[in-house]
mmJSON file of the N, C-alpha and C atoms, coordinates in Angstrom:
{"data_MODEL":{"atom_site":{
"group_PDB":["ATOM","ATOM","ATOM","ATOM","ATOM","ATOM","ATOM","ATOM","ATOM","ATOM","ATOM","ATOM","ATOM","ATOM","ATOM","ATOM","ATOM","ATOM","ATOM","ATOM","ATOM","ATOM","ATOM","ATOM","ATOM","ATOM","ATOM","ATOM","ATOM","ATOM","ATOM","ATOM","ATOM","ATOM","ATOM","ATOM","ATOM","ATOM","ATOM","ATOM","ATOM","ATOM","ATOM","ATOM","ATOM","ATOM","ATOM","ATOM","ATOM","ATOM","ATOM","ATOM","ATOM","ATOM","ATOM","ATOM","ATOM","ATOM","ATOM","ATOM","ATOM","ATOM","ATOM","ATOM","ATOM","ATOM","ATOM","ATOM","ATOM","ATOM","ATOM","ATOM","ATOM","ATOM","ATOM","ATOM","ATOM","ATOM","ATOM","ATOM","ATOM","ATOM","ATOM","ATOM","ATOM","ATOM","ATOM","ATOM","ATOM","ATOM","ATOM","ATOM","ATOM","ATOM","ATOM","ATOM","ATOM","ATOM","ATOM","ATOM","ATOM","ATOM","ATOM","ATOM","ATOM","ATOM","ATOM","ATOM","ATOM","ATOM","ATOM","ATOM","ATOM","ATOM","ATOM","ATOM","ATOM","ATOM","ATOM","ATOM","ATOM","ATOM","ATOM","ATOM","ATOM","ATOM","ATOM","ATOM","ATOM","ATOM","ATOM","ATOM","ATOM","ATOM","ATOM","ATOM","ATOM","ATOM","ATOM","ATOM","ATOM","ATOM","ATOM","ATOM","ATOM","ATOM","ATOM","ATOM","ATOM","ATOM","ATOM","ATOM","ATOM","ATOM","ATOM","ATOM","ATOM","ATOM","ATOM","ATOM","ATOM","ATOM","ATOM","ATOM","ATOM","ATOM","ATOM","ATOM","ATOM","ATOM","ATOM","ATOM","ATOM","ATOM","ATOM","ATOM","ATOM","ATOM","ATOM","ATOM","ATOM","ATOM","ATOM","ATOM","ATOM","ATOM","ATOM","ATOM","ATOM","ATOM","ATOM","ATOM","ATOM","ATOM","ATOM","ATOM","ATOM","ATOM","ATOM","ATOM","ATOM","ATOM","ATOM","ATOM","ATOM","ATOM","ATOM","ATOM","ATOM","ATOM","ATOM","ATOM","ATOM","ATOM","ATOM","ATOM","ATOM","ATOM","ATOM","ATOM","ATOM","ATOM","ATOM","ATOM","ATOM","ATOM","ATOM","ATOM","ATOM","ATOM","ATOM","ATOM","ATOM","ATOM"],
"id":[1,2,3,4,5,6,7,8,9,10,11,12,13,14,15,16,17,18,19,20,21,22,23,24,25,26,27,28,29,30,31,32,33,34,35,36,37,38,39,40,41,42,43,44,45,46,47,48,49,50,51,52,53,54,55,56,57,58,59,60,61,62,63,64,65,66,67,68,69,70,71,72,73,74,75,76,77,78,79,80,81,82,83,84,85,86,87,88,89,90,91,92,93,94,95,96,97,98,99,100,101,102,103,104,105,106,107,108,109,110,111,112,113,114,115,116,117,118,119,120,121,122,123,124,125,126,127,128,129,130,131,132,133,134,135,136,137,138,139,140,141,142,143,144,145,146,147,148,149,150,151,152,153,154,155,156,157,158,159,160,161,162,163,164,165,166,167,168,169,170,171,172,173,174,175,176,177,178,179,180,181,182,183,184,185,186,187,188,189,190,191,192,193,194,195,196,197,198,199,200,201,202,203,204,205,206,207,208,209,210,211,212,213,214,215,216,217,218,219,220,221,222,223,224,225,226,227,228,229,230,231,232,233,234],
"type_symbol":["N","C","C","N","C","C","N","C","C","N","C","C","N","C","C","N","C","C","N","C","C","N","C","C","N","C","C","N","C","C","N","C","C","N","C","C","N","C","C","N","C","C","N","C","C","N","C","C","N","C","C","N","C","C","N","C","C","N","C","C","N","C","C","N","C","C","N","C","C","N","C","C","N","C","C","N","C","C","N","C","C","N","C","C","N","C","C","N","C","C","N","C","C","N","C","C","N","C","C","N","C","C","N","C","C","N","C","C","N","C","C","N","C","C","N","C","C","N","C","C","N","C","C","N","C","C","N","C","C","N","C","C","N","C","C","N","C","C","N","C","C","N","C","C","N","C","C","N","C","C","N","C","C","N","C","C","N","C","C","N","C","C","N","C","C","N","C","C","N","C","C","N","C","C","N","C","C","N","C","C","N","C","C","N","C","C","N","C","C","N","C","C","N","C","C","N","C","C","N","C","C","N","C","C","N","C","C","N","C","C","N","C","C","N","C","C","N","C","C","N","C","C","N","C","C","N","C","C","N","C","C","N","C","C"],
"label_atom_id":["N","CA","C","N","CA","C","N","CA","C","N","CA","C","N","CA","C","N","CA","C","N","CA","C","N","CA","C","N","CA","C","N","CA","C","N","CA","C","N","CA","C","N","CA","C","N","CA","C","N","CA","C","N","CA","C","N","CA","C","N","CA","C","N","CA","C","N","CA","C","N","CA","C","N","CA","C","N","CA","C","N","CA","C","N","CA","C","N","CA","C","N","CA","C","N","CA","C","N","CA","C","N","CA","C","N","CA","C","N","CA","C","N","CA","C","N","CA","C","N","CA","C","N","CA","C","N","CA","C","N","CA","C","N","CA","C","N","CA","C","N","CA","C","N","CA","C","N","CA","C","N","CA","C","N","CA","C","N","CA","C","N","CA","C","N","CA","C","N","CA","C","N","CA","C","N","CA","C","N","CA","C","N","CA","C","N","CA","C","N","CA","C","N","CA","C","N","CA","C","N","CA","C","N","CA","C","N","CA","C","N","CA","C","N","CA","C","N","CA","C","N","CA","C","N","CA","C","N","CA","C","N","CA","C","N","CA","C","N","CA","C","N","CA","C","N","CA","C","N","CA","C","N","CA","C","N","CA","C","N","CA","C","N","CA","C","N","CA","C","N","CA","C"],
"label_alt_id":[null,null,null,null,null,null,null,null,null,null,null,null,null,null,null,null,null,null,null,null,null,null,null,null,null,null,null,null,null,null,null,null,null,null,null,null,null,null,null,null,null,null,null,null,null,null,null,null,null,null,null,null,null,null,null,null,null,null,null,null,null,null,null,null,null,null,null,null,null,null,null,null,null,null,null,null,null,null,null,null,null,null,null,null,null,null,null,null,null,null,null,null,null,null,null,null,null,null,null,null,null,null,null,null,null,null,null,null,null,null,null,null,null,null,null,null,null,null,null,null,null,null,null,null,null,null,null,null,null,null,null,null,null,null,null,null,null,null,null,null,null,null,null,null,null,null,null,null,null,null,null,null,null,null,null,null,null,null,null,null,null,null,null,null,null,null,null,null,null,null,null,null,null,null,null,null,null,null,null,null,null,null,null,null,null,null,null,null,null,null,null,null,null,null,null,null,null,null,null,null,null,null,null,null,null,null,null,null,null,null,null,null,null,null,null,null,null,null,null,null,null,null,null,null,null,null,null,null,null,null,null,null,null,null],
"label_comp_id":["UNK","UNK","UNK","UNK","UNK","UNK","UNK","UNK","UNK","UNK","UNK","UNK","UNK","UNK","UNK","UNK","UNK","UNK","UNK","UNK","UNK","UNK","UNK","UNK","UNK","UNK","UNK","UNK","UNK","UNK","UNK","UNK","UNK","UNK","UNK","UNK","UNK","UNK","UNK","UNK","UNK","UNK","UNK","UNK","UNK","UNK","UNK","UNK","UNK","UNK","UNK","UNK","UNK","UNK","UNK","UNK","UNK","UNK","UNK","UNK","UNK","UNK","UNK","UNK","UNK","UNK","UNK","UNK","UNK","UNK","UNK","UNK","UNK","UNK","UNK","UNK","UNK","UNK","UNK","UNK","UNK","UNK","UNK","UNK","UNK","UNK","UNK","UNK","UNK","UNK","UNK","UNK","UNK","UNK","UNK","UNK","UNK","UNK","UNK","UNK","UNK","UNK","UNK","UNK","UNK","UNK","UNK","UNK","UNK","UNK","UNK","UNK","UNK","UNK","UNK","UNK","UNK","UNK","UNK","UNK","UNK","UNK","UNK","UNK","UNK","UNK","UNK","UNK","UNK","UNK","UNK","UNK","UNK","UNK","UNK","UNK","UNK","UNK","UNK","UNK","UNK","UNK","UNK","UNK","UNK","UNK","UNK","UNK","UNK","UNK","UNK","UNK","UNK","UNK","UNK","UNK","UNK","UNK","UNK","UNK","UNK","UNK","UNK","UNK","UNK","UNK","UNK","UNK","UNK","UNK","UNK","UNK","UNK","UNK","UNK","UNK","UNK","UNK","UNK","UNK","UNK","UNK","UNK","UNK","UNK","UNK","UNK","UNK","UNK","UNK","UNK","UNK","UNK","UNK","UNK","UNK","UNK","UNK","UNK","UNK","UNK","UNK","UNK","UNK","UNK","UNK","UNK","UNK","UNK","UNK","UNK","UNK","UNK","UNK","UNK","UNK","UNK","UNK","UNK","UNK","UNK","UNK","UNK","UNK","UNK","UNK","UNK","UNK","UNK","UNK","UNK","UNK","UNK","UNK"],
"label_asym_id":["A","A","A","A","A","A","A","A","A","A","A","A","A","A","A","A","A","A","A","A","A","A","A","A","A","A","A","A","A","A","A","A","A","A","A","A","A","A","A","A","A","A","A","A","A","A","A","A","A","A","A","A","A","A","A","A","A","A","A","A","A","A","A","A","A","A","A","A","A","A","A","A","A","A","A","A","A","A","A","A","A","A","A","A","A","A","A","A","A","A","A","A","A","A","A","A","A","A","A","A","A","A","A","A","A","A","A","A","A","A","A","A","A","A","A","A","A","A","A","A","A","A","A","A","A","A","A","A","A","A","A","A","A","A","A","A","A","A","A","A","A","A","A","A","A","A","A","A","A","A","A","A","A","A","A","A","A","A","A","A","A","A","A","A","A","A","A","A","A","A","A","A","A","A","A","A","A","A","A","A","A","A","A","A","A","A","A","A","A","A","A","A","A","A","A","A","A","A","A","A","A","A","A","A","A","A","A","A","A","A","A","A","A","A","A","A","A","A","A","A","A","A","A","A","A","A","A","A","A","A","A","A","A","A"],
"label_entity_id":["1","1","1","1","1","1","1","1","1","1","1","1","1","1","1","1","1","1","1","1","1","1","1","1","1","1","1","1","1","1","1","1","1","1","1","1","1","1","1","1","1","1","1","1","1","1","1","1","1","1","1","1","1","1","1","1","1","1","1","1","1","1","1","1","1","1","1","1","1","1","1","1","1","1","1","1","1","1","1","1","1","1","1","1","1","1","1","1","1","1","1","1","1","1","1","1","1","1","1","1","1","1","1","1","1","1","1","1","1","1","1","1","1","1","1","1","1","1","1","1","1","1","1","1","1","1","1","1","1","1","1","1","1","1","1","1","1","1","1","1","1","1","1","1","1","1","1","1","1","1","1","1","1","1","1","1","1","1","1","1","1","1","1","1","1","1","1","1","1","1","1","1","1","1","1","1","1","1","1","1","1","1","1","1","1","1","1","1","1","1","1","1","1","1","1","1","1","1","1","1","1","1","1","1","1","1","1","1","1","1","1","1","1","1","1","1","1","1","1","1","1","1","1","1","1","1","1","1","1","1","1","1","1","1"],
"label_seq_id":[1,1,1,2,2,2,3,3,3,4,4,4,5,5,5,6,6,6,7,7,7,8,8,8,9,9,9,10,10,10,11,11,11,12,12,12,13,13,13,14,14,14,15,15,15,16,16,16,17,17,17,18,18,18,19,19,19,20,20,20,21,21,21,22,22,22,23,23,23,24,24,24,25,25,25,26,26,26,27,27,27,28,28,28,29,29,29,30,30,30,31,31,31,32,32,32,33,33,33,34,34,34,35,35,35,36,36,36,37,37,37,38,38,38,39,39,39,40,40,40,41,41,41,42,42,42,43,43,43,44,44,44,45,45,45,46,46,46,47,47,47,48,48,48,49,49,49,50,50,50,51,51,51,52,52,52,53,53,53,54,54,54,55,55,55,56,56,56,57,57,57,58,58,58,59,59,59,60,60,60,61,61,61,62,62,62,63,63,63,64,64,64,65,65,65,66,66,66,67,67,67,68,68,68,69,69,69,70,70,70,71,71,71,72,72,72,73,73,73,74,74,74,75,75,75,76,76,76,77,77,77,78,78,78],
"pdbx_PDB_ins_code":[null,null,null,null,null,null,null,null,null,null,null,null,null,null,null,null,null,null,null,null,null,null,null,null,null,null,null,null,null,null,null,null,null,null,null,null,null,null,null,null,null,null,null,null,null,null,null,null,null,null,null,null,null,null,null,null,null,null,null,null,null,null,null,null,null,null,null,null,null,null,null,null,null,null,null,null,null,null,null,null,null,null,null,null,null,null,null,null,null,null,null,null,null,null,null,null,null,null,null,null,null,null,null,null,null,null,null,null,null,null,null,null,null,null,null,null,null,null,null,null,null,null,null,null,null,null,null,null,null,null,null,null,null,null,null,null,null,null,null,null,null,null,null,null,null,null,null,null,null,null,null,null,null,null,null,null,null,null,null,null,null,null,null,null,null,null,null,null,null,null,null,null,null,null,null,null,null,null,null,null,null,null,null,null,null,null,null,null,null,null,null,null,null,null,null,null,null,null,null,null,null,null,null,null,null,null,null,null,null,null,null,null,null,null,null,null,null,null,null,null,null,null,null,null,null,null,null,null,null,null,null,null,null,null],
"Cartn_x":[0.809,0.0,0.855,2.263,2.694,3.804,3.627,4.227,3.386,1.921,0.822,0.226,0.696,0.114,1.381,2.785,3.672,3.596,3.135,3.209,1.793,0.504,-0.667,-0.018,0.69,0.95,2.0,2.885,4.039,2.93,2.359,1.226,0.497,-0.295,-0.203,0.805,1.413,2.884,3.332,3.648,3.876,3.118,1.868,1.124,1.199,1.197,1.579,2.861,3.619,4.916,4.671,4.449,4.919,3.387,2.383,1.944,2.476,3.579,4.115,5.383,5.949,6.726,6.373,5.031,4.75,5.313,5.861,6.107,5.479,5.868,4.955,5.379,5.506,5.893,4.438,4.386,3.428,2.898,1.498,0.885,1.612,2.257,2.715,4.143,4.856,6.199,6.19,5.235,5.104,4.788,3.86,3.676,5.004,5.526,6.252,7.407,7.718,8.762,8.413,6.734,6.541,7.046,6.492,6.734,8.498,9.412,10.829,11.166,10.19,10.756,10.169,9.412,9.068,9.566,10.094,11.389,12.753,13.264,14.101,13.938,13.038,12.571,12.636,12.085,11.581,13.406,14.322,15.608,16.246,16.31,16.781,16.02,14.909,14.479,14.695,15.088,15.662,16.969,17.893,19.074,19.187,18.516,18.454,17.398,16.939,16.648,15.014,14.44,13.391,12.385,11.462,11.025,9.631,9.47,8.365,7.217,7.545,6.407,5.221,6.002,4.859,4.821,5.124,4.544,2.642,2.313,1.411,1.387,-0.204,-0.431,0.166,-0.42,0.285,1.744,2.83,3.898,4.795,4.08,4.578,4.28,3.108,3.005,3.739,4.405,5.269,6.657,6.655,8.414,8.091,7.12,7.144,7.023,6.109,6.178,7.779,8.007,9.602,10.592,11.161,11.708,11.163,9.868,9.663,9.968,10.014,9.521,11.555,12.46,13.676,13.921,13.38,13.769,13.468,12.304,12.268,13.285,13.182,14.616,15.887,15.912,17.11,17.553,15.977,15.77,15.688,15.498,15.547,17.07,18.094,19.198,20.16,19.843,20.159,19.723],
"Cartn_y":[-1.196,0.0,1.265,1.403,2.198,2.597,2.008,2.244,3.047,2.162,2.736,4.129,4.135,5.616,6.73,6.477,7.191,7.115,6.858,6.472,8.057,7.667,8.718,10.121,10.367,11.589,11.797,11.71,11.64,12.321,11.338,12.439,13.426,13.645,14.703,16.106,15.764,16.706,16.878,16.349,16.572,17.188,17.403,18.212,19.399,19.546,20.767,21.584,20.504,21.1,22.158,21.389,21.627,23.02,23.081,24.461,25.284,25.153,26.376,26.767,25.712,26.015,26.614,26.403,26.856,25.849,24.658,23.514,23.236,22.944,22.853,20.862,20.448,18.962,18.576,17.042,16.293,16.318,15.923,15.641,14.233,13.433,11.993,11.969,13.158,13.705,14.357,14.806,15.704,14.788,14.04,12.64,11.786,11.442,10.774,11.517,13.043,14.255,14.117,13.627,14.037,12.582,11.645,10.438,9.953,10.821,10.363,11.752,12.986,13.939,13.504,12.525,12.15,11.413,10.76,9.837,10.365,11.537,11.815,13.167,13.449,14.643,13.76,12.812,11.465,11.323,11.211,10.67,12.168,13.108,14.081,14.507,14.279,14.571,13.701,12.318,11.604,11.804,12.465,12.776,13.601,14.601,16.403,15.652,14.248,13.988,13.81,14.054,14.078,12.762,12.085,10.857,11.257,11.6,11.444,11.049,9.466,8.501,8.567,9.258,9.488,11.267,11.753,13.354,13.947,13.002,12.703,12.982,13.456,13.662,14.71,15.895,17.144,17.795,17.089,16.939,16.012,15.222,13.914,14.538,15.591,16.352,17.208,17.841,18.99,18.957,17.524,17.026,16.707,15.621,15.786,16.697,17.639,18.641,19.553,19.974,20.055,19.845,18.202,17.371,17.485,17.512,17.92,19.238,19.894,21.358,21.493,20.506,20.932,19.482,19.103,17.898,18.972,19.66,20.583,21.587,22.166,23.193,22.648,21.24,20.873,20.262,19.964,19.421,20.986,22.019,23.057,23.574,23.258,23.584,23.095,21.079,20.63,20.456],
"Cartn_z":[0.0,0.0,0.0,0.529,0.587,-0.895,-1.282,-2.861,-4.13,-3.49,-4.416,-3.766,-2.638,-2.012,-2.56,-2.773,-3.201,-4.413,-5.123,-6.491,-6.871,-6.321,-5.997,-5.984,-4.619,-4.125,-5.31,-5.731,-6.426,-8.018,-7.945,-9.393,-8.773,-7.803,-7.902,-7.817,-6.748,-6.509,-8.114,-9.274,-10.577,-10.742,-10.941,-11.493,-10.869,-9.542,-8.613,-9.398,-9.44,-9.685,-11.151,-12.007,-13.213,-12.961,-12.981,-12.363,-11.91,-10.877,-10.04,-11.267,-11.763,-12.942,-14.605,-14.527,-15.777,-17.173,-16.512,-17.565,-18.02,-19.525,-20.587,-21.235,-20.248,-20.717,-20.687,-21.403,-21.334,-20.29,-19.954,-18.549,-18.074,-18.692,-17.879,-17.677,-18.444,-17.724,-16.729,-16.391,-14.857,-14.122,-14.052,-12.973,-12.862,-13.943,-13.726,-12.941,-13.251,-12.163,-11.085,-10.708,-9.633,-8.356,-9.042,-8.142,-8.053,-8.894,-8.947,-7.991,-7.979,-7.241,-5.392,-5.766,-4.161,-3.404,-4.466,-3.884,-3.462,-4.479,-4.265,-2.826,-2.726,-1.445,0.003,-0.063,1.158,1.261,0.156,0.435,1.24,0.767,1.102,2.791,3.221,4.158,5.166,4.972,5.677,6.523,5.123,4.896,6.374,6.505,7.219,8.706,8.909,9.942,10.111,9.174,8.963,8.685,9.351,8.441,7.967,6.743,6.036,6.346,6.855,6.989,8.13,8.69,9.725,10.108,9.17,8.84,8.328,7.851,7.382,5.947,5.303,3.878,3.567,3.831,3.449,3.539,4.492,4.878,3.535,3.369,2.33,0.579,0.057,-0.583,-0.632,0.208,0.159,-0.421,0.372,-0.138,-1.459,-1.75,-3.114,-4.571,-3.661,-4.933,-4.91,-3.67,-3.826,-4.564,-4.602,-5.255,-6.345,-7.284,-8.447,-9.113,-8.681,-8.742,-9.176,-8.029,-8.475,-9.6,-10.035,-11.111,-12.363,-12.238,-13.367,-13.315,-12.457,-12.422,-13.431,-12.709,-13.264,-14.364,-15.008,-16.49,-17.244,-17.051,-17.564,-18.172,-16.959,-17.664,-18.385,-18.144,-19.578,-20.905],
"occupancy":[1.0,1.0,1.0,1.0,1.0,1.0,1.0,1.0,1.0,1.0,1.0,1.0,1.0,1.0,1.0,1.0,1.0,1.0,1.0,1.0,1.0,1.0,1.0,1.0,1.0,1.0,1.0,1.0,1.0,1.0,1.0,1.0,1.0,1.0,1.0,1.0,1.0,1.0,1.0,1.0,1.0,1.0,1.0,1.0,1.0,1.0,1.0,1.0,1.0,1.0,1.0,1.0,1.0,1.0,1.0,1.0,1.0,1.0,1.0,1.0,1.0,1.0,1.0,1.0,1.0,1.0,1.0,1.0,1.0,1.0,1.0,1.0,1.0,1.0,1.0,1.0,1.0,1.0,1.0,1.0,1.0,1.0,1.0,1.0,1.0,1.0,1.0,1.0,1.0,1.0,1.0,1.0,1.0,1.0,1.0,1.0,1.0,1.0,1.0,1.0,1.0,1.0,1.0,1.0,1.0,1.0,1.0,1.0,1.0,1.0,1.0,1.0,1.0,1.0,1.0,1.0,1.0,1.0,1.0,1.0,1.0,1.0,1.0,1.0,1.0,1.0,1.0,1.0,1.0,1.0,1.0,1.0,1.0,1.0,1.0,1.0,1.0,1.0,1.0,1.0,1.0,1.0,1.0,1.0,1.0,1.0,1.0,1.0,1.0,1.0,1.0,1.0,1.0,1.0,1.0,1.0,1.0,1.0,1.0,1.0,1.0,1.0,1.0,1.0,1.0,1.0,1.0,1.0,1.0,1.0,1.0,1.0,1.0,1.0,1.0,1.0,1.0,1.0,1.0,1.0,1.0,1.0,1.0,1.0,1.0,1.0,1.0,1.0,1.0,1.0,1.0,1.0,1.0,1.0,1.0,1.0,1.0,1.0,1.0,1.0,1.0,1.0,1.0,1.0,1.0,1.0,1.0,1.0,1.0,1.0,1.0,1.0,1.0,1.0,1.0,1.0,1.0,1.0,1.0,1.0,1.0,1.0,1.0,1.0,1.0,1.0,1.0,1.0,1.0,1.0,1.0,1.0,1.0,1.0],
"B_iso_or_equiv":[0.0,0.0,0.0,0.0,0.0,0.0,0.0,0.0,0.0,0.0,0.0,0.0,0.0,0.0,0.0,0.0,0.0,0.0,0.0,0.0,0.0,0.0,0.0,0.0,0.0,0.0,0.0,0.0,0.0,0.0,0.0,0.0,0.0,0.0,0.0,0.0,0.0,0.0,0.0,0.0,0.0,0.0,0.0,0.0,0.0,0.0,0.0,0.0,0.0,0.0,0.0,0.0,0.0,0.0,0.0,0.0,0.0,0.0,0.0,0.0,0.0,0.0,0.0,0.0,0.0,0.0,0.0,0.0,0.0,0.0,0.0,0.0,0.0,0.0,0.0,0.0,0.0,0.0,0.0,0.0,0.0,0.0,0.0,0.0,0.0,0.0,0.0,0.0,0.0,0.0,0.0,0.0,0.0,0.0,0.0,0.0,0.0,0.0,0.0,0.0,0.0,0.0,0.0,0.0,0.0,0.0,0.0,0.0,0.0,0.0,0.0,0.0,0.0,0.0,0.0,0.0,0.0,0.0,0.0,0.0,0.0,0.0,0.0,0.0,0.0,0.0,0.0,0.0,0.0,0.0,0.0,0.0,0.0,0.0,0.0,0.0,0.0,0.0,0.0,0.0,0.0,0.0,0.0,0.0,0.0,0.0,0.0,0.0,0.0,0.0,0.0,0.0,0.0,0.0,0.0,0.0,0.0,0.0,0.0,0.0,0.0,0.0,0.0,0.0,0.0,0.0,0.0,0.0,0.0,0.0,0.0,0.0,0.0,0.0,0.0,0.0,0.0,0.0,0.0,0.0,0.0,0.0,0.0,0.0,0.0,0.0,0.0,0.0,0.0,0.0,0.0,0.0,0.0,0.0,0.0,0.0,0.0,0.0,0.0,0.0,0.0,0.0,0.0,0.0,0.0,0.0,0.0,0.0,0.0,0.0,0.0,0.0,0.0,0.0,0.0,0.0,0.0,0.0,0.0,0.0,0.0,0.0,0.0,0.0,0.0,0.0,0.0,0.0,0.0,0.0,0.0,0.0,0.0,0.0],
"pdbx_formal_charge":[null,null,null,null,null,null,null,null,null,null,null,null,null,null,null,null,null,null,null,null,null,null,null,null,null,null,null,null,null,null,null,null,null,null,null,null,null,null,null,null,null,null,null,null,null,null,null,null,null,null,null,null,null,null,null,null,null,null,null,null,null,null,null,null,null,null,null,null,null,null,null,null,null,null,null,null,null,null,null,null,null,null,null,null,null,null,null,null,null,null,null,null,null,null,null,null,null,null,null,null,null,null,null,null,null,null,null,null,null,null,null,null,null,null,null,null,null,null,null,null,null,null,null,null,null,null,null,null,null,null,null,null,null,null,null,null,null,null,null,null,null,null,null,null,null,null,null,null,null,null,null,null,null,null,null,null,null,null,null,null,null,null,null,null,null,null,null,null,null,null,null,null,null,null,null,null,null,null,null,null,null,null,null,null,null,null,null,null,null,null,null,null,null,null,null,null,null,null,null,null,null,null,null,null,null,null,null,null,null,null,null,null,null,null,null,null,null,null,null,null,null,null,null,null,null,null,null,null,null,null,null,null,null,null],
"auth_seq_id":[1,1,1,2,2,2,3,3,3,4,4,4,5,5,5,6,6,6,7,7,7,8,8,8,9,9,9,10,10,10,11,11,11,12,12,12,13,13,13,14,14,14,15,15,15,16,16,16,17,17,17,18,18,18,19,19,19,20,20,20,21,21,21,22,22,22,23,23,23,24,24,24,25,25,25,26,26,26,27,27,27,28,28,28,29,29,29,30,30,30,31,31,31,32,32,32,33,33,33,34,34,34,35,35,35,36,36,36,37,37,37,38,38,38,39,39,39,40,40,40,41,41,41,42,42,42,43,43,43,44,44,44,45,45,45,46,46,46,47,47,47,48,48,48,49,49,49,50,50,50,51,51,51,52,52,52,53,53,53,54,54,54,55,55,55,56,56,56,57,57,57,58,58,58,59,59,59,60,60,60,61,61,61,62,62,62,63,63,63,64,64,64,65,65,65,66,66,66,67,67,67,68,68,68,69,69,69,70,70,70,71,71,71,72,72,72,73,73,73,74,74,74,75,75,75,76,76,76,77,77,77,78,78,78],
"auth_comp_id":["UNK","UNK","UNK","UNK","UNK","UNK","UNK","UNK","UNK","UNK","UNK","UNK","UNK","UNK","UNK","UNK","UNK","UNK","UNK","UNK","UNK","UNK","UNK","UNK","UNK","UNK","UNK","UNK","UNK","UNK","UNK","UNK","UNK","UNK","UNK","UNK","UNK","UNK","UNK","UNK","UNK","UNK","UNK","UNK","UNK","UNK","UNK","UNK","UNK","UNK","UNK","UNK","UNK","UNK","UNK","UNK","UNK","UNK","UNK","UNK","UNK","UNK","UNK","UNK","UNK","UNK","UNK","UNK","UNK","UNK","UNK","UNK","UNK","UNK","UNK","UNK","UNK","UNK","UNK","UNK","UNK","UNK","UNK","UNK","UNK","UNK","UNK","UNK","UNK","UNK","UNK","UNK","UNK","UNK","UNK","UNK","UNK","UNK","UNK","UNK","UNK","UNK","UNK","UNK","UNK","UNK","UNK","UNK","UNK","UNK","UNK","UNK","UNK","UNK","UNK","UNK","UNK","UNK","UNK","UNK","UNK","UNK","UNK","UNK","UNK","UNK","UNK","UNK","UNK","UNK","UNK","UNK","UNK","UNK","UNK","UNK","UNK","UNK","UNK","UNK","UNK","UNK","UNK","UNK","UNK","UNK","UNK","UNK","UNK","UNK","UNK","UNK","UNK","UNK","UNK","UNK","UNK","UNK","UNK","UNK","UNK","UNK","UNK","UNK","UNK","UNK","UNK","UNK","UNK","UNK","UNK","UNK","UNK","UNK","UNK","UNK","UNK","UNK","UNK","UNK","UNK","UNK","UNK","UNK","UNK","UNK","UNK","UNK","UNK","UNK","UNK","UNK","UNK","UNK","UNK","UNK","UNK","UNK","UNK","UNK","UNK","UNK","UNK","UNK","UNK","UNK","UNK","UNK","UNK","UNK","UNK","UNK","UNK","UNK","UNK","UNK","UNK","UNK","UNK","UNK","UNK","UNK","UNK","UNK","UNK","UNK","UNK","UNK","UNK","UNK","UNK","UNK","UNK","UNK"],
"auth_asym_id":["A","A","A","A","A","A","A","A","A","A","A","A","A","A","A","A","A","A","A","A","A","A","A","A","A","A","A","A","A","A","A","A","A","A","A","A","A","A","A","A","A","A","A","A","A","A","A","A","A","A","A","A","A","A","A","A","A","A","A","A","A","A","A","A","A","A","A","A","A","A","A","A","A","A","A","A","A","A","A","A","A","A","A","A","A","A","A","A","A","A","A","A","A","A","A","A","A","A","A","A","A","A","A","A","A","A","A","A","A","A","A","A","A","A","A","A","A","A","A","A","A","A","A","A","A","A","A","A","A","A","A","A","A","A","A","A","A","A","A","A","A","A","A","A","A","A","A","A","A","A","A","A","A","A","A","A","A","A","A","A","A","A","A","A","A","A","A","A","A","A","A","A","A","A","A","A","A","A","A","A","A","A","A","A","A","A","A","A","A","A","A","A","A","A","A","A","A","A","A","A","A","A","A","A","A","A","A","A","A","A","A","A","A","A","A","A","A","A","A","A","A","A","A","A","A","A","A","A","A","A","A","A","A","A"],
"auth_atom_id":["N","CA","C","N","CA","C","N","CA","C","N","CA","C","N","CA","C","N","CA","C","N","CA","C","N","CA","C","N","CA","C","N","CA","C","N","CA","C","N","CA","C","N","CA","C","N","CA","C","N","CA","C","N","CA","C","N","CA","C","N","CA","C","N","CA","C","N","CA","C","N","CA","C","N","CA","C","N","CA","C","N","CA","C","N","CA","C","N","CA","C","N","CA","C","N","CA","C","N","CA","C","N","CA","C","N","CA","C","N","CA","C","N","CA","C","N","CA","C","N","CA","C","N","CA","C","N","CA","C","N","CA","C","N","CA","C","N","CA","C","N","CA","C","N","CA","C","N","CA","C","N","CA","C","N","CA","C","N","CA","C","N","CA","C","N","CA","C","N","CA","C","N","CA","C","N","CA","C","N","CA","C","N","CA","C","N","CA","C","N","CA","C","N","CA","C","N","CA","C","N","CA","C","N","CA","C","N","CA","C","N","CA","C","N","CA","C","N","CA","C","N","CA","C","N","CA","C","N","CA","C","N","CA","C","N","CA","C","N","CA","C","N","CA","C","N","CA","C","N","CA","C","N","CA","C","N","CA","C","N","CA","C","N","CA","C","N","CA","C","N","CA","C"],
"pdbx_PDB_model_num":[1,1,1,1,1,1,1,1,1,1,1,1,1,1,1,1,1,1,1,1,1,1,1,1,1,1,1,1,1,1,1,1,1,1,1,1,1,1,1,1,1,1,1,1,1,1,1,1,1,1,1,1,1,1,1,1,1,1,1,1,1,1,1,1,1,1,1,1,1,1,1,1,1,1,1,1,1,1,1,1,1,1,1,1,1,1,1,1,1,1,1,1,1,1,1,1,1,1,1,1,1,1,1,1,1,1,1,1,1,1,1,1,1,1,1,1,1,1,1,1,1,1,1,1,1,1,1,1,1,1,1,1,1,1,1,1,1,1,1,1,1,1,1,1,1,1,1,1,1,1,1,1,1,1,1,1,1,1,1,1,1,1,1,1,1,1,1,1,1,1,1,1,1,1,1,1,1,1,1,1,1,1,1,1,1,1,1,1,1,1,1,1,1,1,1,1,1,1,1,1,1,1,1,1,1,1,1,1,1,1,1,1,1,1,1,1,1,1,1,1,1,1,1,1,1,1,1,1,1,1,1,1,1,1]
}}}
């Protein structure tokens, strides 16, 4: 359950993202930014002491749109 619930949040957070960015990618490149940027946010928040997992929904959204939001950043400048 918890793969398919990150997998959920991770699309929406993409779609968040690529909104606050004004990205103009496909709608299933932003989902897909979003659930690799939730992974990579959950890793980084771990990193700084933080556990995700029991932050709840909106806590677990945040990191993910985060982590998306900088996957676009960073697909922007290659």
């Amino acid at each position: 359950m918890g793969f398919l619930y990150s997998i959920l949040i991770g699309g929406v957070a993409g779609y968040i993202a690529s909104r606050i960015m004004e990205s103009h990618n496909p709608w299933y490149i932003n989902v897909i930014l979003g659930i690799v940027g939730g992974f990579l946010g959950g890793f980084v928040a771990r990193k700084l002491g933080n556990d995700p997992d029991n932050d709840g929904l909106l806590m677990n959204l945040l990191i993910a749109v985060g982590g998306a939001i900088l996957l676009i950043f960073l697909g922007r400048l290659f």
